[in-house]
C-alpha positions as a printed NumPy array, in Angstrom:
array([[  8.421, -17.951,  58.978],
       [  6.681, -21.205,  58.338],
       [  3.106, -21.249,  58.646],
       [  0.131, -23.23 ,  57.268],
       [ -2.259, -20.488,  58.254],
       [ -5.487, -19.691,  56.544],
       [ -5.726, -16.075,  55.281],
       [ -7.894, -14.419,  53.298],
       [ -8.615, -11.16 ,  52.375],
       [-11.839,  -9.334,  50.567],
       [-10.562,  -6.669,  48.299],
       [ -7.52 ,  -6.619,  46.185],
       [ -7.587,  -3.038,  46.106],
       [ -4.203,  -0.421,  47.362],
       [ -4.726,  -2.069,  50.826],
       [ -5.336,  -6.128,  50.02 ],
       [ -2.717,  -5.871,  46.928],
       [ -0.343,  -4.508,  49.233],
       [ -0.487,  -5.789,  52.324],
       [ -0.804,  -9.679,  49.865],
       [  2.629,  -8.809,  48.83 ],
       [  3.906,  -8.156,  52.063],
       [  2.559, -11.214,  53.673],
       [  4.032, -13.092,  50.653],
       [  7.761, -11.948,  51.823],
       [  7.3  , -13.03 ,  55.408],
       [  5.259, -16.162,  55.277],
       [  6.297, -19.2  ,  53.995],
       [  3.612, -21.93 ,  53.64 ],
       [  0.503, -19.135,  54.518],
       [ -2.505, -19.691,  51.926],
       [ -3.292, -16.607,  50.877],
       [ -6.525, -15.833,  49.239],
       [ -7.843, -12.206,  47.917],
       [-11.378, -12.161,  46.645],
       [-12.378,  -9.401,  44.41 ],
       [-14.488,  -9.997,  41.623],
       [-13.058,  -6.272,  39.722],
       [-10.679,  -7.136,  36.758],
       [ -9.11 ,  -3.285,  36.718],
       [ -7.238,  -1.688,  39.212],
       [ -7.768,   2.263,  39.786],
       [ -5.116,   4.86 ,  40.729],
       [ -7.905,   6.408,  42.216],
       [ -5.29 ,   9.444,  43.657],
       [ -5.25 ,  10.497,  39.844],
       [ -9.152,  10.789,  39.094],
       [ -8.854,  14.613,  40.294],
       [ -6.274,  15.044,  37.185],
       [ -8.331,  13.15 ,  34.733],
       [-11.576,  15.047,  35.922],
       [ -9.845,  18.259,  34.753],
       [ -8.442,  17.489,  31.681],
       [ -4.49 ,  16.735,  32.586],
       [ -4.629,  13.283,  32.346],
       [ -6.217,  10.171,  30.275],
       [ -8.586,   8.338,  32.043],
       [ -6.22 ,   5.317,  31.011],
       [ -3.721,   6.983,  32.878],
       [ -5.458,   4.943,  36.439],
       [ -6.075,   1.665,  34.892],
       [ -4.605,  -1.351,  35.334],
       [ -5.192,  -4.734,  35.603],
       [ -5.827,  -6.316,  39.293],
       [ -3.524,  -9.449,  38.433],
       [ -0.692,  -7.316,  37.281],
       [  0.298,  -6.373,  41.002],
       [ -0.333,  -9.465,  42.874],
       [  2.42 , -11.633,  43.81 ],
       [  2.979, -15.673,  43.007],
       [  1.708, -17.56 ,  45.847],
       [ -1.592, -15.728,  46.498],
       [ -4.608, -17.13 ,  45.107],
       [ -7.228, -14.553,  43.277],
       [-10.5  , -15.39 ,  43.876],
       [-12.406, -13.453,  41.254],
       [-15.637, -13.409,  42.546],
       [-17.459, -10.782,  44.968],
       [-17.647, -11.483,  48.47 ],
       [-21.185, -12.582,  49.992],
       [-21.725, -13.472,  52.878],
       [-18.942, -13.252,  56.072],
       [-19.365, -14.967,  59.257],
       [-17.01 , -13.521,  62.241],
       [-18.361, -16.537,  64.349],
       [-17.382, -19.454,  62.514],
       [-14.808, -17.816,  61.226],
       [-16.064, -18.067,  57.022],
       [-16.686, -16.138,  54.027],
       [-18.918, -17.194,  51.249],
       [-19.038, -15.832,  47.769],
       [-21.295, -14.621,  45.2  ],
       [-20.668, -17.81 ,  43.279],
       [-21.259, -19.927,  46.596],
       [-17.322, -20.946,  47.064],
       [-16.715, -20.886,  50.485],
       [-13.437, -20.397,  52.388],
       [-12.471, -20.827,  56.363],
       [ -9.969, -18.487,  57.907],
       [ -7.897, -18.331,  60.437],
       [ -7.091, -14.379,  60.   ],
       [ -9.225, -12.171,  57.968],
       [ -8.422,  -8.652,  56.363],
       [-11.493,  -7.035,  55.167],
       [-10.505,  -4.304,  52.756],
       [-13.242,  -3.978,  50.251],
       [-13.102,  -0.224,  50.142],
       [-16.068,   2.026,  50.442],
       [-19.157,   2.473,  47.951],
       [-20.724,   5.448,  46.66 ],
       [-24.614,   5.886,  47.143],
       [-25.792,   7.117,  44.033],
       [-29.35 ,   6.698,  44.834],
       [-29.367,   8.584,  47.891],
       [-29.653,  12.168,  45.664],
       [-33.194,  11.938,  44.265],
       [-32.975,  13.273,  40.148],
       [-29.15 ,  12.213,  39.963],
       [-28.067,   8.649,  38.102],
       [-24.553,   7.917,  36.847],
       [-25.861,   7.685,  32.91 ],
       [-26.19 ,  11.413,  33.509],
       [-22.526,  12.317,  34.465],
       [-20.361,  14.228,  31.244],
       [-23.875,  15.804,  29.719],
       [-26.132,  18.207,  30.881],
       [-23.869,  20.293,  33.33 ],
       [-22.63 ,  16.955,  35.277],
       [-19.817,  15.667,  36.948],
       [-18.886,  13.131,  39.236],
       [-15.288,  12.161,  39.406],
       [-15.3  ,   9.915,  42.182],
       [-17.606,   7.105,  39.909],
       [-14.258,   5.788,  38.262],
       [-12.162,   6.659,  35.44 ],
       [-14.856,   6.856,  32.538],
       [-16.667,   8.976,  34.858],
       [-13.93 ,  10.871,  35.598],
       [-13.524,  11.394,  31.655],
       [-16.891,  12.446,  31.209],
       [-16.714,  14.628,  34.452],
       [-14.088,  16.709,  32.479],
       [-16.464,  17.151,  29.236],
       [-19.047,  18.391,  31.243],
       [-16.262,  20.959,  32.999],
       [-14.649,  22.141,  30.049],
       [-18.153,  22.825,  28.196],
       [-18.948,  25.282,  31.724],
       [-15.478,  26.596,  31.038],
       [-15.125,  27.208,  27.603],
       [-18.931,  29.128,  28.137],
       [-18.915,  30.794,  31.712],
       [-22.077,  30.083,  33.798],
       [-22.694,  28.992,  37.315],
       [-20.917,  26.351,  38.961],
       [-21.823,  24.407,  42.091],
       [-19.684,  21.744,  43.841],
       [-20.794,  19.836,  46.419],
       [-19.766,  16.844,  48.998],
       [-21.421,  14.241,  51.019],
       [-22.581,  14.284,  55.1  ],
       [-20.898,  11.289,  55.427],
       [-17.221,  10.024,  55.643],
       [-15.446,  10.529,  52.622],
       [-12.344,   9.061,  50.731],
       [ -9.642,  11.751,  50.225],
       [-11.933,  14.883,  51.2  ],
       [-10.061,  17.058,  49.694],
       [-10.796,  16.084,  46.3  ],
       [-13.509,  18.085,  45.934],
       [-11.712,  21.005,  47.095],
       [ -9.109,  20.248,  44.456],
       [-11.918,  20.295,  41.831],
       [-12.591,  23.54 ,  42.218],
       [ -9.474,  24.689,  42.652],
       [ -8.442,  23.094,  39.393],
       [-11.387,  24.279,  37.66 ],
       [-11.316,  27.705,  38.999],
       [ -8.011,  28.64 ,  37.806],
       [ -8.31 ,  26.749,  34.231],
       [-11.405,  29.02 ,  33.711],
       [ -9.495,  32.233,  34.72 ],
       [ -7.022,  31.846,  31.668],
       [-10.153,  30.535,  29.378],
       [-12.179,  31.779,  26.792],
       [-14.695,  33.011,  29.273],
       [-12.52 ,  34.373,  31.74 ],
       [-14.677,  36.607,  33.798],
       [-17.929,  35.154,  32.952],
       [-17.673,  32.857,  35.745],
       [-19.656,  32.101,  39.47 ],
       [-17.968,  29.12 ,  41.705],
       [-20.085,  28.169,  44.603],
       [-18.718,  25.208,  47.112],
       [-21.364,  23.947,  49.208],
       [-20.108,  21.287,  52.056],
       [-22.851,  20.31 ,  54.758],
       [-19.894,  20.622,  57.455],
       [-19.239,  23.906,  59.771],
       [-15.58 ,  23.816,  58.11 ],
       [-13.994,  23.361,  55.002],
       [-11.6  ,  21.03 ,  56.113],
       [-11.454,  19.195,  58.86 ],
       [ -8.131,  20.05 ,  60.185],
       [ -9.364,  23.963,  61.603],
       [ -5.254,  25.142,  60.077],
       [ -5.801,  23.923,  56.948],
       [ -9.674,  25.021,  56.908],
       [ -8.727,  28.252,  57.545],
       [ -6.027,  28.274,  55.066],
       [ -8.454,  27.271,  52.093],
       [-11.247,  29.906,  53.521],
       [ -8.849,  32.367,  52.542],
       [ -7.855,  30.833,  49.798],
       [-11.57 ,  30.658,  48.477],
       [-12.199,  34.222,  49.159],
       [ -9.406,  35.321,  47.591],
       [-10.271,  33.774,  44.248],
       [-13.746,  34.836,  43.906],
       [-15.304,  30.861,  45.363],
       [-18.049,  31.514,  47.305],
       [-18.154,  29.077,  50.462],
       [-21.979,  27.369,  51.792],
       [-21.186,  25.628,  54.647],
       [-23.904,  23.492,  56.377],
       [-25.261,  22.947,  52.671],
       [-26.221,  19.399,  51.975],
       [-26.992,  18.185,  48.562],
       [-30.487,  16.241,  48.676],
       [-31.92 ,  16.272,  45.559],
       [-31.328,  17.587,  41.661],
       [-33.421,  18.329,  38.568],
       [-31.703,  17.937,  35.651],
       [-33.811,  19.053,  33.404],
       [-34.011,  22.668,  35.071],
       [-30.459,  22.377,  35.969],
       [-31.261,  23.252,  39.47 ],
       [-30.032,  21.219,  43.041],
       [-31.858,  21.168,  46.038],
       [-29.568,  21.736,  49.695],
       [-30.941,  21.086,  52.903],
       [-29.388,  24.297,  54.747],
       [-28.92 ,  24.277,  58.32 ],
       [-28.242,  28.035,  60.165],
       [-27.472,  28.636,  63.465],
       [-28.899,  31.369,  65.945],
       [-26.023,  33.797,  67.13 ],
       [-27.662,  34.506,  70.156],
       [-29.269,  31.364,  71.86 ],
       [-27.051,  28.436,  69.317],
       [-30.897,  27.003,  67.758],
       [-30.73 ,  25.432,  64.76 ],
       [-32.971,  25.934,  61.901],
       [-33.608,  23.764,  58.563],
       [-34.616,  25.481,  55.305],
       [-34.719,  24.108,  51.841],
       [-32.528,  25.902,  49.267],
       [-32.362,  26.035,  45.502],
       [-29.175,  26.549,  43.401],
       [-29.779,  27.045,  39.943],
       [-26.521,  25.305,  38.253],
       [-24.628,  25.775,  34.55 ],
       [-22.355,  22.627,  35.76 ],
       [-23.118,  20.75 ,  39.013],
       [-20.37 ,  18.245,  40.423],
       [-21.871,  15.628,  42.322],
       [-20.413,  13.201,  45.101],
       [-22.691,  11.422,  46.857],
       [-23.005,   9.645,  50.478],
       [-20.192,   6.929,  50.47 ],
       [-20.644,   4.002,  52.651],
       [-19.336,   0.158,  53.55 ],
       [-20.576,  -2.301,  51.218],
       [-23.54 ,  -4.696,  51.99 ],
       [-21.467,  -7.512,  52.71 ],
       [-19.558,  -5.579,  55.385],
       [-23.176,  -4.088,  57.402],
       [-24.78 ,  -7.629,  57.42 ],
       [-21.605,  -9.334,  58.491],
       [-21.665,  -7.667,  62.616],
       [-18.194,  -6.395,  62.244],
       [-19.851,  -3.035,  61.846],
       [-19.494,   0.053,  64.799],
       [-23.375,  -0.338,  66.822],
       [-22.343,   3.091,  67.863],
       [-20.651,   4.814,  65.513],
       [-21.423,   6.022,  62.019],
       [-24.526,   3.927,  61.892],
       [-25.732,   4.777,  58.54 ],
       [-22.617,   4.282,  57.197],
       [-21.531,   0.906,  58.409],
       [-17.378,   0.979,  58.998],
       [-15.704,  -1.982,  60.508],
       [-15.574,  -1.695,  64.039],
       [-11.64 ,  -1.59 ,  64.665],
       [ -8.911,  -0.223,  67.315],
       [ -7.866,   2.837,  65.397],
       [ -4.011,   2.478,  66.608],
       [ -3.714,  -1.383,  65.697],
       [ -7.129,  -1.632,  63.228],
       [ -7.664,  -5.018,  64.524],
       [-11.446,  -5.826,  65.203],
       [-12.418,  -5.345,  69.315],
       [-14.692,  -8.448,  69.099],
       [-13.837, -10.346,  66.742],
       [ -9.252, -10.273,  66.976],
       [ -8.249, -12.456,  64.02 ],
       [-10.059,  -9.679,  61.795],
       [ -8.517,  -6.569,  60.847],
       [ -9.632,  -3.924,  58.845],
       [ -7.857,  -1.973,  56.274],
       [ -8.259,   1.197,  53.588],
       [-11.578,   3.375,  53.006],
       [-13.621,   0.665,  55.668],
       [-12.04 ,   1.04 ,  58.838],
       [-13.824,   2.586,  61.16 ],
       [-11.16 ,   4.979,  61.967],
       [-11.033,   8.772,  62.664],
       [ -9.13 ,   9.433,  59.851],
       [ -7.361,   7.515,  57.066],
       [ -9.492,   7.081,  53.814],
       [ -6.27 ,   8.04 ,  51.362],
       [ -4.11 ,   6.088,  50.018],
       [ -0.902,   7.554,  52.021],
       [ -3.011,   6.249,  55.154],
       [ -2.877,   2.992,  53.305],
       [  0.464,   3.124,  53.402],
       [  1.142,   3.311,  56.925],
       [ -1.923,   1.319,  57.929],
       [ -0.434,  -1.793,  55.987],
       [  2.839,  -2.461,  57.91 ],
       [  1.043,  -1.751,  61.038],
       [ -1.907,  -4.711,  60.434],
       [  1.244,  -7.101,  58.885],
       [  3.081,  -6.885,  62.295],
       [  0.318,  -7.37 ,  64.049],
       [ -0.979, -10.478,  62.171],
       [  2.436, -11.812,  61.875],
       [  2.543, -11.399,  65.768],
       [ -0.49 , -13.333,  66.431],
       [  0.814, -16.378,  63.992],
       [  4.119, -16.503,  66.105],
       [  1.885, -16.05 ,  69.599],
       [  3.12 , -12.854,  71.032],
       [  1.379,  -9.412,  70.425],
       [  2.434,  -6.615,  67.125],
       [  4.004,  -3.262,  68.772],
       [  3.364,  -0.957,  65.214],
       [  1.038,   1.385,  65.606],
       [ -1.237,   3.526,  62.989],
       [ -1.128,   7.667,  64.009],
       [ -4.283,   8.463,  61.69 ],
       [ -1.73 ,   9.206,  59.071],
       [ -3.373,  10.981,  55.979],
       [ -1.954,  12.896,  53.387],
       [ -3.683,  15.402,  50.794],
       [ -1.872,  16.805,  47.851],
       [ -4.086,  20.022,  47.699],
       [ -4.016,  21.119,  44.492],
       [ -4.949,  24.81 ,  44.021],
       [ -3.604,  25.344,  40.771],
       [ -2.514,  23.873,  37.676],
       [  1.568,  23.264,  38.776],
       [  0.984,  24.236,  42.295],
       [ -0.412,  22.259,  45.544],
       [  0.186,  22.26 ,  48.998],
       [  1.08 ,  18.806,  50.436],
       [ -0.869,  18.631,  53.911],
       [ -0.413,  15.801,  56.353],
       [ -1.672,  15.376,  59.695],
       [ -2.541,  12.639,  61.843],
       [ -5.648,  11.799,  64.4  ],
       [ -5.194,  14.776,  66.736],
       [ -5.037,  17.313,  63.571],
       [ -1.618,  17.779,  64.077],
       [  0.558,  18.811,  60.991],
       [  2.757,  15.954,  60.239],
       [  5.025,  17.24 ,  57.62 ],
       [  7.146,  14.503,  55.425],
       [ 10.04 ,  17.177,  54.755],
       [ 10.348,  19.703,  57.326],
       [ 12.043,  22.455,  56.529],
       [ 11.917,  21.776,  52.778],
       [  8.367,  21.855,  52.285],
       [  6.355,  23.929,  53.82 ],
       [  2.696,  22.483,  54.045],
       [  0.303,  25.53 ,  53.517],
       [  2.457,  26.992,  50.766],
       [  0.725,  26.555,  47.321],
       [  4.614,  24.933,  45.936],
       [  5.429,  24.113,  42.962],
       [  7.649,  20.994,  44.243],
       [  4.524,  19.979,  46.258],
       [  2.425,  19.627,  42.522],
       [  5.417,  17.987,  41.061],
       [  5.013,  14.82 ,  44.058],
       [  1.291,  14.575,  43.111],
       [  1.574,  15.048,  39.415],
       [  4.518,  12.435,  39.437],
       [  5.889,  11.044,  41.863],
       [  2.871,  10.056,  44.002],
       [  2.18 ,   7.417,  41.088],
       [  5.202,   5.869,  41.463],
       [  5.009,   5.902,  45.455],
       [  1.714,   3.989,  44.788],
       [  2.675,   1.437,  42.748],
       [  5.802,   0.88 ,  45.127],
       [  3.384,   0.378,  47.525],
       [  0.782,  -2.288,  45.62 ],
       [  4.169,  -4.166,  45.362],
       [  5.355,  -4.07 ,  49.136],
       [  8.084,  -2.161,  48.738],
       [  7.112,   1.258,  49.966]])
């Protein structure tokens, strides 16, 4: 359709790449304007690989231009400053655009300095890891593994309090690790301890329950209601806040713990960038310290502010910080946008659509999908069964889910 509207969207990440190349297809006339100031694109779905040795770290870069279509404009700058109310976005470089329809979709950033003792330069020496940093990081996350399994030792994983992107991935990193140390040089010689500050291991209580077992069949000792607040490196020791519960009258306690480590993986609170909790399109209610964008989690359009919608790792949605939600959250904000340009209202609808390749061992995963109510959603019923460790199920994360991705970046998936 012919349209002179003014779009722009702030992050040309899975989300704003593909959704730019959708829009691109249907609107003729639209400017289009992604700002993102990042001159690589990640495959983040493949930092889990790279963190445990099965894959390059170049094997998740690319360049951000290589996926975005002719017609949209990259403004390679970070975004500023955005104002809901008169409808504007300013940049770090003070350029400063007006929209009609805004997508924010800057994903979600990691808050290193919230874990007192811990700093990036760390990561790959010492005992440490932290995959979720980016590919180098990633890299280096694997040196510091395959040191702890080449030499046995004590190994503590951890996650964040807060919302997390793909929150499986740390599951997967033991997992991995677990089962590449059992066929090592120091078989045997080994202590895995996963630490989560939730009641559960997963959210969904099937799949939880699944891994629990999992866990405790392979030796991986399980510390729920364990959160990581501090670390010293030079003692190789991490500090948990531990919360326990009374059986008999439900009051809950706070301790301090100490884990002394041999390799420590580290993922730290994530959060919505500055730019997105000064802007007011932030929940007032909701996940407060973390900042989301306040959205309807069936349409992900803004409740305040309507020509804003939010997309990827920043809507403030129940679920959906993967890339597979991505890919179902994409189509749904098009139609709607597309809707409002022609004057009627979208009718697509996001389900809280996520999907987790659990990987439990090298060449075996279990592909688990569910939606908002925790429901297994299965993509092949019948064929593959979703809490069976398959060998077809590693096979779609190991290589086809790249393929699926980059489909996606380019609209066609």
């Amino acid at each position: 359709m012919a349209t002179n509207a003014r779009i722009v969207i702030i992050g040309a990440g899975a989300a704003g790449t593909a959704l730019a190349n959708r829009l691109v297809q249907r609107l003729d006339g639209a400017q289009i304007t992604i700002i993102d100031g990042r001159a690589e694109h990640h495959y983040q779905p493949g930092l889990s690989l790279v963190a445990a040795g099965l894959k390059p770290a170049s094997y998740t870069v690319s360049r951000t231009t290589d996926w975005l279509p002719r017609g949209v404009t990259l403004l390679a700058e970070r975004a500023a400053l955005i104002d809901p109310e008169a409808r504007r976005v300013e940049t770090e470089g003070g350029t400063r655009l007006d929209y009609d329809f805004l997508i924010v979709a800057p994903g979600l950033v990691l808050d290193h300095d919230a874990i007192p003792g811990f700093s990036l330069d760390m990561v790959g020496q010492n005992g440490i890891g932290a995959l979720y940093a980016g590919p180098e990081y990633a890299a280096r996350t694997w040196q510091a593994a395959s040191h702890f399994i080449d030499n046995g030792g004590v190994g503590v994983f951890t996650r964040p309090a807060t919302e997390m992107k793909c929150a499986g991935a740390p599951l997967k990193h033991t997992f991995l690790l677990e089962d590449i140390a059992s066929r090592g040089p120091a078989a045997g010689r080994h202590s895995f301890q996963y630490t989560a500050p939730q009641a559960a291991l997963f959210s969904v209580p099937i799949v939880a329950e699944k891994v629990r077992m999992l866990y405790g069949e392979r030796g991986i000792d399980t510390h729920l209601r364990h959160k990581l607040i501090s670390i010293e490196p030079g003692q190789k020791r991490a500090r948990f806040e531990a919360t326990s519960i009374d059986p008999v009258t439900r009051a809950e306690s706070v301790s301090q713990v100490d884990m002394d480590y041999d390799y420590l993986h580290v993922i730290p609170p994530m959060r919505a960038p500055q730019v997105i909790r000064d802007s007011g399109l932030s929940w007032a209610d909701k996940w407060t310290d973390q900042g989301w964008v306040e959205c309807d989690q069936q349409t992900l359009r803004h409740l305040r502010y309507p020509e804003v919608f939010a997309l990827g790792d920043v809507a403030g949605v129940p679920k959906g910080k993967t890339a597979a939600s991505v890919k179902w959250q994409v189509p749904v904000v098009e139609d709607h946008l597309v809707a409002a340009i022609e004057g009627h209202e979208g009718t697509e609808t996001f389900n809280g659509y996520t999907s987790c390749p659990l990987i439990t061992r090298v060449g075996r995963a279990m592909l688990v999908e569910f939606d908002y109510k925790d429901n297994l959603v299965p993509s092949f019923p019948g064929l593959i069964a979703p809490l069976e460790e398959l060998w077809i199920s590693w096979l779609m994360k190991e290589v086809a889910l790249k393929a699926t991705y980059n489909a996606m970046l380019r609209g066609k998936a």
